[in-house]
C-alpha positions in Angstrom: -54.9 -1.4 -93.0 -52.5 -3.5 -94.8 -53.1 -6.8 -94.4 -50.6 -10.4 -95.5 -52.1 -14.1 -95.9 -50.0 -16.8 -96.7 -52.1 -19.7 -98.3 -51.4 -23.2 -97.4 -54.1 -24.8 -98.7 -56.7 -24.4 -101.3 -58.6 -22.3 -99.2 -57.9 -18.5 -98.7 -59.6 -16.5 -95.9 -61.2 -13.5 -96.7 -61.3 -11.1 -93.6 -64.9 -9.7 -92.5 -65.3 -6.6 -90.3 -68.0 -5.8 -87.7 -67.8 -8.8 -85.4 -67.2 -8.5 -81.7 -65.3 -10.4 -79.6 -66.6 -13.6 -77.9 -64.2 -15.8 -77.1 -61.8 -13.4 -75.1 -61.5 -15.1 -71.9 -57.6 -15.5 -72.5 -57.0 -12.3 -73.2 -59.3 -10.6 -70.1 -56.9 -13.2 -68.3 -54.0 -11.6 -69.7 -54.4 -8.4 -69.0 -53.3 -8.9 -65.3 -51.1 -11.4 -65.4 -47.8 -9.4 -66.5 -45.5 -11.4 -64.5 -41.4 -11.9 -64.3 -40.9 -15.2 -65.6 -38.1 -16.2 -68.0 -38.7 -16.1 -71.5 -36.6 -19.6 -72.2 -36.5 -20.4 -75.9 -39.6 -18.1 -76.7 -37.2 -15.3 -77.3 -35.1 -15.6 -81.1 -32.4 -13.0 -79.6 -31.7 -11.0 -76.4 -32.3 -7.6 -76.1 -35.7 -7.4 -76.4 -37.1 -4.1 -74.3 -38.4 -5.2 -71.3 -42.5 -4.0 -72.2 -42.4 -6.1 -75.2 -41.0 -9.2 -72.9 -43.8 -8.5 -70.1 -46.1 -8.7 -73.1 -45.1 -12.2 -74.1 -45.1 -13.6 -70.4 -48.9 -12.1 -70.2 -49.4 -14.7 -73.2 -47.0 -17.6 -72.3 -48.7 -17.7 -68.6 -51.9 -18.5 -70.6 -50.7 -21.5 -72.8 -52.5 -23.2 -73.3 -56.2 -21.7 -73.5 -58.8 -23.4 -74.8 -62.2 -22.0 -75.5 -64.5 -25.3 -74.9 -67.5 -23.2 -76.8 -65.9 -22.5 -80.2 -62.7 -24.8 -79.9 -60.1 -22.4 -80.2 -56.7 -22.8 -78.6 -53.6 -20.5 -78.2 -50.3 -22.7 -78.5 -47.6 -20.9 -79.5 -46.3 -17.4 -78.5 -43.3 -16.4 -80.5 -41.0 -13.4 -80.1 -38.4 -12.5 -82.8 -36.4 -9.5 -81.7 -34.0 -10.0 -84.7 -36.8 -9.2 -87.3 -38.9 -7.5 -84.5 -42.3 -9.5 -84.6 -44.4 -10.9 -82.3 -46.4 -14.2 -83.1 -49.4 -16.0 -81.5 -50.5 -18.9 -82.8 -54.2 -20.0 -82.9 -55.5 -23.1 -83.7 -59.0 -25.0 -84.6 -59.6 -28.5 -83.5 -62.4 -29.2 -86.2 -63.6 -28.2 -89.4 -62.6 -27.2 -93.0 -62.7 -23.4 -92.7 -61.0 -21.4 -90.1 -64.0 -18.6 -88.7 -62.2 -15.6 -90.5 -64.1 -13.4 -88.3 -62.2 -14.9 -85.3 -59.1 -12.7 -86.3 -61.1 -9.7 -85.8 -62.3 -11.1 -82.5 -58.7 -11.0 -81.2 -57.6 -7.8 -82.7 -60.5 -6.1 -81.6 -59.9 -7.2 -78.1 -56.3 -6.0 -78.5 -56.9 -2.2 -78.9 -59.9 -2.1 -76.7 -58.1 -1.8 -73.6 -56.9 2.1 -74.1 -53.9 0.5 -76.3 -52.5 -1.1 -73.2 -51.5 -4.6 -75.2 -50.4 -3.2 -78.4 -48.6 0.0 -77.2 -45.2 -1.5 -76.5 -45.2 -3.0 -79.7 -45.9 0.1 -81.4 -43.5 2.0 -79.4 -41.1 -0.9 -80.2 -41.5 -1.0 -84.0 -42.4 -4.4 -83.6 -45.0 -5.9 -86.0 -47.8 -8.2 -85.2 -48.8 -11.4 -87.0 -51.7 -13.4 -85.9 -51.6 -17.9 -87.2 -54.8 -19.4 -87.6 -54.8 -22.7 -88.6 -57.0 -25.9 -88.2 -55.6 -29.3 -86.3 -56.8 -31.3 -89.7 -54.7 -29.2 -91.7 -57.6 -28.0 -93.8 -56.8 -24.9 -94.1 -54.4 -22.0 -92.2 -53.7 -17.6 -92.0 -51.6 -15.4 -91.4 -52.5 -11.9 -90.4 -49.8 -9.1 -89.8 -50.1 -5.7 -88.5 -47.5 -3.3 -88.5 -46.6 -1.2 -86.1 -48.3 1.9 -88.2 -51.0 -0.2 -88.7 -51.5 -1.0 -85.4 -51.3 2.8 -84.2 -53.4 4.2 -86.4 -55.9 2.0 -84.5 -55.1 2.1 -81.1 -57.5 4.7 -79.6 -55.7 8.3 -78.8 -55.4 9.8 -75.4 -57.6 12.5 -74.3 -55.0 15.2 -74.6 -55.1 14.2 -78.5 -58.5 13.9 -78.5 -59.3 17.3 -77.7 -56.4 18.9 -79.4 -58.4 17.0 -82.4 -61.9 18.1 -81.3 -60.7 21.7 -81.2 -59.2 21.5 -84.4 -62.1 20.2 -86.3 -64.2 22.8 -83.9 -62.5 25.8 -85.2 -63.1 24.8 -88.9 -66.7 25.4 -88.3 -66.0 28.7 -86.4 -66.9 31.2 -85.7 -70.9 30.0 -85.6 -74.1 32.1 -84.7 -76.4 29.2 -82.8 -78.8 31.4 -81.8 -79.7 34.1 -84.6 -79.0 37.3 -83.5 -78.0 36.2 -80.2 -75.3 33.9 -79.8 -72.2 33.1 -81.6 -69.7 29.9 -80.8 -66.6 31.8 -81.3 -63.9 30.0 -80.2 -63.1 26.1 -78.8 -59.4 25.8 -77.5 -57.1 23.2 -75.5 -55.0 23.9 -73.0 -52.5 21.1 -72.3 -50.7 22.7 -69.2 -54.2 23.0 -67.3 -55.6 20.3 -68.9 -58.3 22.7 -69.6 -60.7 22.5 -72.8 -62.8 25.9 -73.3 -65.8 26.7 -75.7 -66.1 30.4 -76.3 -69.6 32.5 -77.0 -69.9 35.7 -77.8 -73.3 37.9 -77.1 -73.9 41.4 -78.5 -73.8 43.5 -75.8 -77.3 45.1 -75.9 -78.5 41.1 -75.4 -75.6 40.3 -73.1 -76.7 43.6 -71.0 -80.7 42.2 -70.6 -81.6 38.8 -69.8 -78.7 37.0 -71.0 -75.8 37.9 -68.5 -78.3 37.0 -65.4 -79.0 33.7 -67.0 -75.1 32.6 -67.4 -73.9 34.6 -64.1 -76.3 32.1 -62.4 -73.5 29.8 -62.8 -74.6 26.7 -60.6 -77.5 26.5 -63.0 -75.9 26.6 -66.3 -73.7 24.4 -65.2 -75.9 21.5 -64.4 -78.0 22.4 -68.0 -74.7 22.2 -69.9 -73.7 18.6 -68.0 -77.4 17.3 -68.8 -77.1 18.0 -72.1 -73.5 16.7 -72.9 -74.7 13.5 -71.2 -77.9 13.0 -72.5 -76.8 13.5 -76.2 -75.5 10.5 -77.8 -73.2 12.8 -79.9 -71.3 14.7 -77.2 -71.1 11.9 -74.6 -67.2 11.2 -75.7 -67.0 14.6 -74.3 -67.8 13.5 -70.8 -65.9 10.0 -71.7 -62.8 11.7 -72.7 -63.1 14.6 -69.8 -63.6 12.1 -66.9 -60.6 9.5 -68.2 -57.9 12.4 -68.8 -59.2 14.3 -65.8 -59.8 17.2 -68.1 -61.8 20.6 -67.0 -64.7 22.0 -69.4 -64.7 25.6 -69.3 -68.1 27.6 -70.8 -66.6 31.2 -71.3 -69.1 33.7 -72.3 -68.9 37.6 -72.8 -70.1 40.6 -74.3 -68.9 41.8 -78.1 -67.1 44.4 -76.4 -65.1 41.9 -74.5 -66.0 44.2 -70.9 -67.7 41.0 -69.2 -66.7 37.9 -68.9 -68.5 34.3 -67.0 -66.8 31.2 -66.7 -68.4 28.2 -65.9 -66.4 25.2 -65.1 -67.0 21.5 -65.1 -64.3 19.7 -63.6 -63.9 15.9 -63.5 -65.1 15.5 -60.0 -68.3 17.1 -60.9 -69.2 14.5 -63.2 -68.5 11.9 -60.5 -70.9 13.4 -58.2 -73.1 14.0 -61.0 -73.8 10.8 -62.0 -74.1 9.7 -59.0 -76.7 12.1 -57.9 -78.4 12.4 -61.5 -79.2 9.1 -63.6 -82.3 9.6 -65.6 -82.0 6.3 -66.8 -83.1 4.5 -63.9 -85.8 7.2 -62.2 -89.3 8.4 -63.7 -90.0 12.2 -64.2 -90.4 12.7 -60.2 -87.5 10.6 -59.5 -85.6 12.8 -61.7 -86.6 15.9 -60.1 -85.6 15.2 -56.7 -81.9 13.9 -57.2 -81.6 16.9 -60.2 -82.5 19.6 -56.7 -80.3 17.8 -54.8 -77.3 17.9 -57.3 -77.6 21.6 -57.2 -78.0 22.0 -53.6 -74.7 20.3 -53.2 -72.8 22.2 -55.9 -74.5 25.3 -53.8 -72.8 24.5 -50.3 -69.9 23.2 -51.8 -69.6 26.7 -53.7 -69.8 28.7 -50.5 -67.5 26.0 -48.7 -65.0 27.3 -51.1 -65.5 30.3 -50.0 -64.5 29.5 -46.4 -63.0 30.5 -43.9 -65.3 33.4 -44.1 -65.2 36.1 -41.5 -68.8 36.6 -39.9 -68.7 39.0 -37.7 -66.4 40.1 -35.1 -66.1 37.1 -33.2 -67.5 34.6 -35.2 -65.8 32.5 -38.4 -67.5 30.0 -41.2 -64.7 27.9 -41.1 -66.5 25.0 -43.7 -70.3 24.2 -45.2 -70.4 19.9 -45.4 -73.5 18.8 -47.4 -73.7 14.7 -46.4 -75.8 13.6 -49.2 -76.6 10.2 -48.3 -78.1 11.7 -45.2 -79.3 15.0 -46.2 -77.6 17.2 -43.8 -76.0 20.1 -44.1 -73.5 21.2 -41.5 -72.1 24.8 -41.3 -69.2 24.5 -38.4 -68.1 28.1 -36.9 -65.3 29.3 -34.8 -65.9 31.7 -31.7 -63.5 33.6 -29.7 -62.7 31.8 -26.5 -64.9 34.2 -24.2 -68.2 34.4 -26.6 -68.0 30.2 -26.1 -68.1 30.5 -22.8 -71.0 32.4 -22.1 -73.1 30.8 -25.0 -71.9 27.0 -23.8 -73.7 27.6 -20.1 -76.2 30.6 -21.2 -79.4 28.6 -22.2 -81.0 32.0 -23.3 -78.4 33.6 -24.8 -78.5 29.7 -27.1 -82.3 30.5 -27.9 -81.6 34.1 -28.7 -78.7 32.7 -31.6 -80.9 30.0 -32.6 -83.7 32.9 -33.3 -80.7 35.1 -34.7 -80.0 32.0 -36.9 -83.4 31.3 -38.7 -83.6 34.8 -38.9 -80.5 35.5 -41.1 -81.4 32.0 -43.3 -84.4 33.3 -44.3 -83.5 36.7 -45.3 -80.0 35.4 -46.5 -82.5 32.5 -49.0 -85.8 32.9 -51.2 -88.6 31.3 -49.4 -88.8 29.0 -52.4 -85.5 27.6 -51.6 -86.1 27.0 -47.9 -89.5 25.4 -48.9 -87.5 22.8 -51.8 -85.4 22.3 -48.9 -88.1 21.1 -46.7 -89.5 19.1 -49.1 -86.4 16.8 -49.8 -86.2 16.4 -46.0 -82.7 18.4 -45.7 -81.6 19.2 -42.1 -79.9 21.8 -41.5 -77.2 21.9 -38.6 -75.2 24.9 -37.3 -72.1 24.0 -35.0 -70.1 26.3 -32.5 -67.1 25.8 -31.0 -63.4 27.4 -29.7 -60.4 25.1 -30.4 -59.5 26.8 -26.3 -62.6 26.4 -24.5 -66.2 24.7 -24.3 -67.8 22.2 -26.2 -69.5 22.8 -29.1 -72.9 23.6 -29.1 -75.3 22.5 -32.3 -78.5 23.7 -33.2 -80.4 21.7 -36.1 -83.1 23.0 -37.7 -85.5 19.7 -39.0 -87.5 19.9 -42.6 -90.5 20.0 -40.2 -88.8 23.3 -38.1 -88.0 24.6 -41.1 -91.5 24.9 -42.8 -92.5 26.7 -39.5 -90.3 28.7 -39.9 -91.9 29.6 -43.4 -94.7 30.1 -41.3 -93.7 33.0 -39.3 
């Protein structure tokens, strides 16, 4: 990055890299303080686009700042539209040397917020220059970035990102990760769906055996893939860059013959849910476990909620499947015709015979293994029927401790 000092003194500052910001308080200030006020006699010319003015006000608002700790203060914003620059001046109260890394500490600040500050600069073609100088006149800087300089810095957006990720992707492809088994063949980005897919390809004697009924169990493979994006420090810019740009990852595998094909998405909302449900950071092994089951039990019910309305039977309609999380209930509401509501809303047997009917169709519907994990993170489950024309509705919940005897029987 090109970089301009002007000496005025005997000393010249060197710039050092690697320091992070400390004194930033002016600048977190800043950030939501873009307000109309006049610009006055800040502005050399008029004309200046109206981002680039709502920049300077963020700074003018602000002078002056002093930092009490390290006795720094912003005096001077300057905005020259006729040579396009913008200019904030710095200064030191005491000392001989100006803390060189203190540039750094600014600029550093300035392109960590997404390229919010420096953006309509860039856009703008306007250059930034950055005075340091100390109040005994020991010694002063100047620092300017152009606006080339400043955009080759200013962190990309996450279309960009993957367009890049694919691109440096496909120079590696295609890939066998598994010998003799699996092949990354393809990694593409789809801007219009804001979809980024990874392609692998199987030889069809492995797809055709234990392979296609490990991927088709999609709810699985989809929570392995999210735990190992997130718990590799390498790939967690994936799930960084996904969540921010609201971007779907799509795990497309198929045969060599191209006659099969399973798709696995992860969209953006799954990663919310995710890590709320899943944060092996802050559980032990058990801990784990538990919210781990009860991340796939929700990706479960919300599969077959997609699936809804669903026609049951003759009279009878899933109309939605509600997993509440927080309170471990699971709630399957059903339409019935007007007359079967009726006779089940006043029919006390006829309610035992359905909640019979019920348990009955769970079990064979569910391995007992599942009803079992069920039971064991204390999941209730609740069947509701009603007719939007007659009766009210009638519930039947099935307890952890029902459901175990259940199991039983």
């Amino acid at each position: 990055m090109k970089k301009v000092f002007e000496k005025t003194s005997k000393t010249m500052i060197e710039p050092r890299k690697g320091r992070t910001g400390c004194w930033l308080g002016m600048l977190a200030a800043m950030a939501m303080m873009c307000v109309a006020v006049p610009l006055g006699a800040q502005t050399q010319a008029d004309g200046a686009p109206e981002e680039v003015r709502s920049l300077v006000r963020s700074f003018e608002k602000l002078i002056p700042y002093t930092d009490t700790v390290h006795h720094y203060t912003l005096t001077h914003v300057f905005l020259n539209e006729e040579y396009r620059y913008l200019k904030l001046t710095i200064s030191q109260d005491t000392g001989t040397t100006i803390a060189e890394t203190y540039m750094y500490d600014v600029f550093d600040y300035l392109v960590s917020q997404e390229g919010w500050t420096l953006k309509p600069l860039v856009d703008n073609g306007f250059e930034l220059r950055l005075n340091l100088w100390s109040r005994n006149g020991a010694v002063s800087a100047q620092y300017r970035y152009s606006a080339e300089d400043m955009k080759q810095m200013l962190p990309m957006s996450p279309e960009e990102w993957f367009v890049q990720l694919a691109v440096e992707m496909q120079k590696l492809l295609p890939r066998e990760t598994v010998k003799g088994m699996e092949v990354l063949k393809n990694a593409w980005y789809s801007s219009d769906s804001d979809l980024f897919v990874i392609e692998y390809e199987f030889p069809d004697q492995v797809w055709a055996g234990k392979v296609k009924r490990t991927v088709g169990n999609t709810d699985s493979m989809r929570l392995e893939r999210m735990k190992s994006l997130i718990a590799d420090p390498d790939r967690v810019d994936v799930v960084e860059q996904a969540m921010r740009g609201k971007v779907t990852l799509q795990y497309q595998y198929y045969n060599q013959s191209h006659t099969d094909t399973v798709k696995i998405d992860i969209k953006p909302m799954d990663w919310e849910l995710f890590i709320e449900m899943y944060r092996p950071e802050q559980a032990g092994e058990e801990g784990d476990n538990a919210q781990s089951l009860i991340y796939q039990f929700k990706i479960g019910f919300d599969q077959l909620n997609s699936q809804c309305p669903k026609q049951v039977d003759d009279v009878t309609v899933m109309d939605s499947c509600v997993f509440d999380t927080a309170m471990r209930v699971v709630t399957y509401y059903y339409s019935v015709s007007e007359l079967a509501m009726l006779n089940l809303e006043h029919n006390a047997e006829m309610q035992q015979v359905l909640r019979g009917n019920i348990a009955s169709t769970f079990v064979a519907e569910n391995s007992k293994e599942y009803m079992a994990l069920l039971a064991d993170e204390g999941v209730t489950l609740v069947f509701q029927y009603a007719s939007p024309r007659a009766g009210k509705p009638v519930i039947f919940a099935f307890s952890p401790e029902d459901i175990r005897e259940i199991l039983k029987q």
